[in-house]
N, C-alpha and C positions, 0 to 999 in steps of 0.2 A: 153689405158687400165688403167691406174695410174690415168688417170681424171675421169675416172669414176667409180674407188672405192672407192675413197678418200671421196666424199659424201656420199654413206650407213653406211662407218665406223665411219663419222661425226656422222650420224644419230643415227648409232650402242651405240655410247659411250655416247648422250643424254638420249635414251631409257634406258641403265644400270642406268646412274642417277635417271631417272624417277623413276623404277624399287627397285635400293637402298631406296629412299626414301619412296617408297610405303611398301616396308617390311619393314622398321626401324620403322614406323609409325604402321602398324599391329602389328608388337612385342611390341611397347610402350602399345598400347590400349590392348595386351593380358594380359600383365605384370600389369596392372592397375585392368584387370578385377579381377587377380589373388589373388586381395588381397580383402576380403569382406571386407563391411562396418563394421562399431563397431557397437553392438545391442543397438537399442536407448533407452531401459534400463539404458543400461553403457552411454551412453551419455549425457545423462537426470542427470543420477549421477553425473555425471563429470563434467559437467557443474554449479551443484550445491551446492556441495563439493567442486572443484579443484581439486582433484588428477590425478596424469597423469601416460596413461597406456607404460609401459615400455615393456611390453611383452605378448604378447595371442597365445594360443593356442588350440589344439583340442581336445575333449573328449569322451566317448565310446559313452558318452548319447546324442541322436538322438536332434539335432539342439542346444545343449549345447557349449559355445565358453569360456575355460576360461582367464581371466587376471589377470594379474600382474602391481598393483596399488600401487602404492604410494605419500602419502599425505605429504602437505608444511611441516610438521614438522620429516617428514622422516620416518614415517615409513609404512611397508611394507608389502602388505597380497594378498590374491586370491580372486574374484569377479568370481560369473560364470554369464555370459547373456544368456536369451531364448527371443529373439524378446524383447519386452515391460518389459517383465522379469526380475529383476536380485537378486541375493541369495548366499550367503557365507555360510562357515560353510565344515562337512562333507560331502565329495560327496564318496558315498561309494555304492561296487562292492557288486554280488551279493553275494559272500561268504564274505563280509563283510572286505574287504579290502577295506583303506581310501585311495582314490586317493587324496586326498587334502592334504595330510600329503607327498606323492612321489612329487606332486606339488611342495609344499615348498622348500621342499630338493633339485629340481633340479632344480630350479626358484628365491628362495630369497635367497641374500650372506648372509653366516652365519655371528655372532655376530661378531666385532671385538675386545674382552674382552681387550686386552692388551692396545691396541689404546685408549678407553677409559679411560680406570686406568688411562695412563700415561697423560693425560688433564687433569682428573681429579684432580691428584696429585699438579698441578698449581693452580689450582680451591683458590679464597681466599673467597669463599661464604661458605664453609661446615662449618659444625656442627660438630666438632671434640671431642672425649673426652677416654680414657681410657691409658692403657702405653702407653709412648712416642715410645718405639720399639719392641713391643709388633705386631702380624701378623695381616694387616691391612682389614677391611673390609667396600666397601664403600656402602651404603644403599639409594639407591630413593626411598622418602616416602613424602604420602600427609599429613598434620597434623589431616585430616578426617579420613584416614585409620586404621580401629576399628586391620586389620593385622598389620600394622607397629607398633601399640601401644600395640599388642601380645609381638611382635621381641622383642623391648621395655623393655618390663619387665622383660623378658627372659633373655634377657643380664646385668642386674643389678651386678647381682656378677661379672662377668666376667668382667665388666668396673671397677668393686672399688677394684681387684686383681690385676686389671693392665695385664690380659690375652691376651687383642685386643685393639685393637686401632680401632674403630668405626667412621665413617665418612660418617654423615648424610646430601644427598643430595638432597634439599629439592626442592618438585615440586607443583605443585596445578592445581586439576582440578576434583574431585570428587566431590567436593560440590562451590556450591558461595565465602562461605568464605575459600577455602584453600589456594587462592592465597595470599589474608591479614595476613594470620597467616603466612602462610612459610615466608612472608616477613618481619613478626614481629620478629619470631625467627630469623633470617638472620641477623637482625636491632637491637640484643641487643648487650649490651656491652661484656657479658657473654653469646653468645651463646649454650651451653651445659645447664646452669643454667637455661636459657630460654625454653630449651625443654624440661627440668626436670620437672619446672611447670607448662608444659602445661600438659606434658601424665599424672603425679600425680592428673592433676583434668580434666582426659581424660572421655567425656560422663557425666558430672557434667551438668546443666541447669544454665540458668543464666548469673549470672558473675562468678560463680564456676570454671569456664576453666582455671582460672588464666592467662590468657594473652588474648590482644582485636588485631581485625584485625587493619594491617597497611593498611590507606588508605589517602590521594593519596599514590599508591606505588610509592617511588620514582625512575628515568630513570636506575640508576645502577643495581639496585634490580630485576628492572623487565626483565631487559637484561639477567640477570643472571637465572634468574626463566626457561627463553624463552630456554638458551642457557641446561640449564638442563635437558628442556624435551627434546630435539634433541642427547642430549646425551644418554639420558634413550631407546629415540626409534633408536639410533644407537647401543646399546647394546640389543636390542631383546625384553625388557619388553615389555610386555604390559597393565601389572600393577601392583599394590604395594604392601608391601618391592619387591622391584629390590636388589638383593643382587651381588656386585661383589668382589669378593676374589682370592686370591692365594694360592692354596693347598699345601701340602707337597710336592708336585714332583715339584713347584715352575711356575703352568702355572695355568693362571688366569681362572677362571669357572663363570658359572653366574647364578642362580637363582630364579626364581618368588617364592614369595608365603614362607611364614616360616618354616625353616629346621627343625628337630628334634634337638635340643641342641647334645646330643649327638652325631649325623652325622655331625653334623658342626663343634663339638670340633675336631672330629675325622680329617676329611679335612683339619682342620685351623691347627694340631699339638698342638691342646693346652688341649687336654685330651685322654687318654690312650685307 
């Protein structure tokens, strides 16, 4: 009796291998199908840019896939694909609710203001100038941006009362020459004096700009330039003045785009 069971249950325990192997195999190829291709839209981008997608997802709108991209110098946005298609911006419901904005929120990590500041603070490239202990505020600005050259002026009293301590970190990318000039003003011996006469002859033609681009930039400078915009798109800009500060209740905030003087004194503690 024992001889002749002994070989079905051989056979028994071959066919379960067989068996195991034939499902482990169906659930790979299910688990494979499970995940769609990327729309070659996005791949076609991707390919042509470099930015790599870290996360996709799905949307109410019919054959719409959106992603979460980001680029070699870190920073971070939503791409939506339709087949050959692809398109950013608001993607909004029909009562006018921005799904692109719930995206963000629950897709890209917020700024990390502190993190930055306290790099920052090491930084021997900025642009420094007003009290020495005075409540500090650090600025990413291209020397083309007609806004940072608003900021700029704006802050005049407040730098020669000694209210703020300003600390201008300087990037380039709005025009051909911003990368020469931030590297010029970076390159003098006096940089504050150096930015003074560049914004005073800000939109002048000419040689009126009073200061000429640095070129070759040289390898420090440009490391530095590089290293400033990773930090600018690690703090959330995305573009210029980038303002980062530390408010009254003592936790660092960030802001694009020029404040109202008064809302900023108010924030910084250095007006009523």
């Amino acid at each position: 009796m024992s001889f002749y069971l002994e070989y079905p249950v051989r056979g028994m325990t071959v066919l379960c291998h067989k068996l195991s192997m034939a499902l482990f195999l169906s659930l790979f190829a299910a688990l494979a199908s499970a995940s769609p291709p990327m729309d070659p839209g996005i791949k076609a981008l991707q390919e042509r840019i470099g930015f790599t997608v870290t996360e996709r997802f799905s949307t109410p709108a019919e054959g719409v896939t959106g992603y979460v991209v980001k680029t070699g110098d870190g920073k971070t946005g939503i791409l939506y694909g339709l087949g050959d298609l692809t398109f950013s911006g608001a993607l909004l419901e029909s009562d006018g609710n921005d799904l692109t904005r719930e995206y963000s929120a629950r897709y890209i990590p917020k700024p990390t203001y502190a993190s930055v500041a306290e790099q920052l603070s090491r930084d021997p490239h900025l642009v420094s100038e007003g009290g020495k202990d005075a409540p500090e505020v650090y600025i990413f600005a291209d020397p083309n941006c007609i806004f940072c050259h608003k900021f700029w002026k704006q802050t005049r009293d407040w730098v020669a009362e000694g209210k703020v301590r300003l600390h201008w970190v300087m990037v380039g990318f709005l025009k051909p020459s911003s990368l020469g000039l931030s590297a010029a003003i970076m390159n003098a011996e006096d940089r504050a004096a150096a930015l003074q006469v560049f914004e005073e002859n800000f939109g002048k033609s000419g040689d009126g700009r009073g200061i000429s681009e640095l070129t070759p930039i040289p390898a420090d400078l440009q490391q530095a330039l590089e290293q400033h915009g990773q930090w600018m798109a690690e703090a959330g800009f995305s573009g210029t003045p980038g303002l980062l500060f530390k408010d009254t209740s003592g936790q660092w905030r960030g802001q694009t785009g020029v404040p109202s003087q008064e809302a900023l004194g108010r924030m910084l503690g250095v007006t009523e």
